[in-house]
PAGU-137206 format. One record per residue (C-alpha): residue in one letter; x, y, z. Coordinates in steps of 0.1 Angstrom, whole numbers, plus 5000, padded with zeros to 4 digits. Layout:
BEGIN
AXYZ
...
# end
This chain:
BEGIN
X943479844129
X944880074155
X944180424146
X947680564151
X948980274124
X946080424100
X947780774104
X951280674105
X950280504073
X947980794052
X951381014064
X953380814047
X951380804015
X951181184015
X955081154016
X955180943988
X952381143969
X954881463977
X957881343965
X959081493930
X961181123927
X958080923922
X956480873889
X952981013883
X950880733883
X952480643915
X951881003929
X948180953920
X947780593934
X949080703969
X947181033971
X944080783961
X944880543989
X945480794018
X942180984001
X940280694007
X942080564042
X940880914053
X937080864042
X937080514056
X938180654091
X936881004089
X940181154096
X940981524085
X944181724076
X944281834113
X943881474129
X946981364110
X948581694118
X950981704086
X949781894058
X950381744021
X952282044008
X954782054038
X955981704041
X959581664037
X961081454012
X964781414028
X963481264059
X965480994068
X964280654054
X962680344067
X963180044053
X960879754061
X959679394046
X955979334042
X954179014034
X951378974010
X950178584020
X948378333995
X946578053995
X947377774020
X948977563992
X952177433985
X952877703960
X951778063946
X949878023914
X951178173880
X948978473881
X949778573917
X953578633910
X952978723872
X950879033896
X953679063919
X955579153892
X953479433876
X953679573910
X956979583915
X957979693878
X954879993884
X956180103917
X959980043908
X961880123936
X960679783958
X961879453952
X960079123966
X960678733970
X958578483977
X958578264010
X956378044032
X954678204062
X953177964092
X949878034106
X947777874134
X944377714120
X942677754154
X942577354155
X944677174180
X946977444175
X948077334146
X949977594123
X950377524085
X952777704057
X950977944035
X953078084005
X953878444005
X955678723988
X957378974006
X958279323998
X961479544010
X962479864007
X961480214016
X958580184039
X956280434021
X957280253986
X956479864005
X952780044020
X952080133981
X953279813963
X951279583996
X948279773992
X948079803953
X948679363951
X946179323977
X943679573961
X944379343928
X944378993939
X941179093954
X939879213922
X941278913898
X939978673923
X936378823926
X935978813893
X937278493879
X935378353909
X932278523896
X932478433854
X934778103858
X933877953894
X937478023911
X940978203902
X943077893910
X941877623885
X941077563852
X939677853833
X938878103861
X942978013865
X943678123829
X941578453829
X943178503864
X946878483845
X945478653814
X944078963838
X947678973855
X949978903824
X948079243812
X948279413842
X952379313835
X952579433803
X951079793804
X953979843839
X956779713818
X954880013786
X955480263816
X958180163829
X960380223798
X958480523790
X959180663823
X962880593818
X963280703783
X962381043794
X965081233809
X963681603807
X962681833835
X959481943819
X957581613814
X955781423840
X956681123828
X960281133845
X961681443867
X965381523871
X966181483912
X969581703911
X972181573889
X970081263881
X967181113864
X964380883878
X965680623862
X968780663886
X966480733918
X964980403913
X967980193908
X969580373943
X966880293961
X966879913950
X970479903958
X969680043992
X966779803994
X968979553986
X971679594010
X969479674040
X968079294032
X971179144038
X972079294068
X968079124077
X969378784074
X967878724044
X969778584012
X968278593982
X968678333950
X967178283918
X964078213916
X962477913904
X959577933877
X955977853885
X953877563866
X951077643850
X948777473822
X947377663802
X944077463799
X941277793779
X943377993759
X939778203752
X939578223791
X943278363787
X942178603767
X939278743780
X941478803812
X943678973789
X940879183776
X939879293810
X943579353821
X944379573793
X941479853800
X942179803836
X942380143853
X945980113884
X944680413900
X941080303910
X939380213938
X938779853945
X935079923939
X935780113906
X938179843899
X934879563904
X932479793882
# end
């Protein structure tokens, strides 16, 4: 990756980490992703020449669309958008749909529709909510792959769903936690001037949203995806996993 893209990037995680809008655990997952962008390219406070305590938080936004691509295969499986999701309700200021993207194979020239979801909305809020999904696809996949043989059928496909319904399930706990809470003091939820989190969130989707249309892009509802649910014990050792699953680590904390 271009270096300048890796800065512009860990800059725009430190914005996120800096601004008082964000829930904690998001404030903590993006100082934990530029951290570790930084280690990876041994970068320092004065190679990016911003400084975390400094960075502005009414500088003018950038809205963007990102994709996250699956498998090449007709269709995303269950556990892939049931992650999607988790993401989006954890972050909570993106929204996504899902598409087709076409890539060459290198053969003949031949290109070939891969199923994708793609995120819009702030661009700091998109490089989280990207970079969180791929950190956990990675994760689900490596280990169903590892205990079940693969994430995309038959039991390693249920622990994969089980791992991600979890994953669901503890955003959604926070989610309504976070919006329950309308007090300055608590961490859970801060009041941005005359409004609660809860109200920052739902601007931005709006915004989000209307930026979209004015993309080309039309949005409609979306149509469910089958799965069979083949070992319900496979299901819930996924489950298991999901539950103690730490958001904020590493993706080689996340393996351990």
């Amino acid at each position: 990756m271009d270096l300048d893209r890796v800065k512009d990037k860990i800059r725009k995680l430190f914005a996120l980490a800096a601004d008082d809008a964000h829930a904690d655990g998001e404030i903590t997952a993006a100082m934990s992703l530029a951290e570790r962008a930084m280690q990876e390219y041994h970068l320092t406070q004065a190679d990016l020449e911003v400084s975390c305590a400094t960075v502005g938080t009414n500088a003018p936004r950038e809205y963007v669309s990102r994709s996250s691509s699956g498998r090449w295969v007709k269709s995303l499986a269950r556990w892939e958008s049931t992650l999607s999701e988790a993401i989006r309700t954890l972050v909570g200021s993106v929204g996504l749909y899902r598409s087709h993207e076409r890539k060459p194979t290198g053969t003949f020239g031949v290109h070939r529709s891969t199923p994708c979801i793609v995120w819009y909305g702030v661009a700091e809020d998109v490089e989280l909510a990207v970079s969180l999904y791929d950190d956990w696809s990675h994760v689900i996949a490596t280990i169903a792959q590892g205990r079940y043989g693969g994430a995309y059928r038959g039991d390693g496909s249920s622990y994969a769903y089980g791992f991600a319904k979890a994953l669901w399930e503890r955003a959604c706990t926070e989610s309504e936690s976070r919006a329950a809470v309308v007090t300055p003091s608590t961490t859970a939820i801060v009041k941005v001037g005359s409004g609660s989190l809860a109200d920052v969130l739902a601007t931005r989707q709006q915004d989000a949203r209307a930026w979209l249309a004015t993309t080309g892009v039309h949005l409609c509802a979306p149509r469910g995806t089958r799965f069979t649910m083949k070992n319900p014990n496979a299901f819930e050792d996924g489950r298991s996993d999901g539950s103690r699953a730490d958001f904020r680590a590493t993706r080689k904390a996340k393996l351990t």
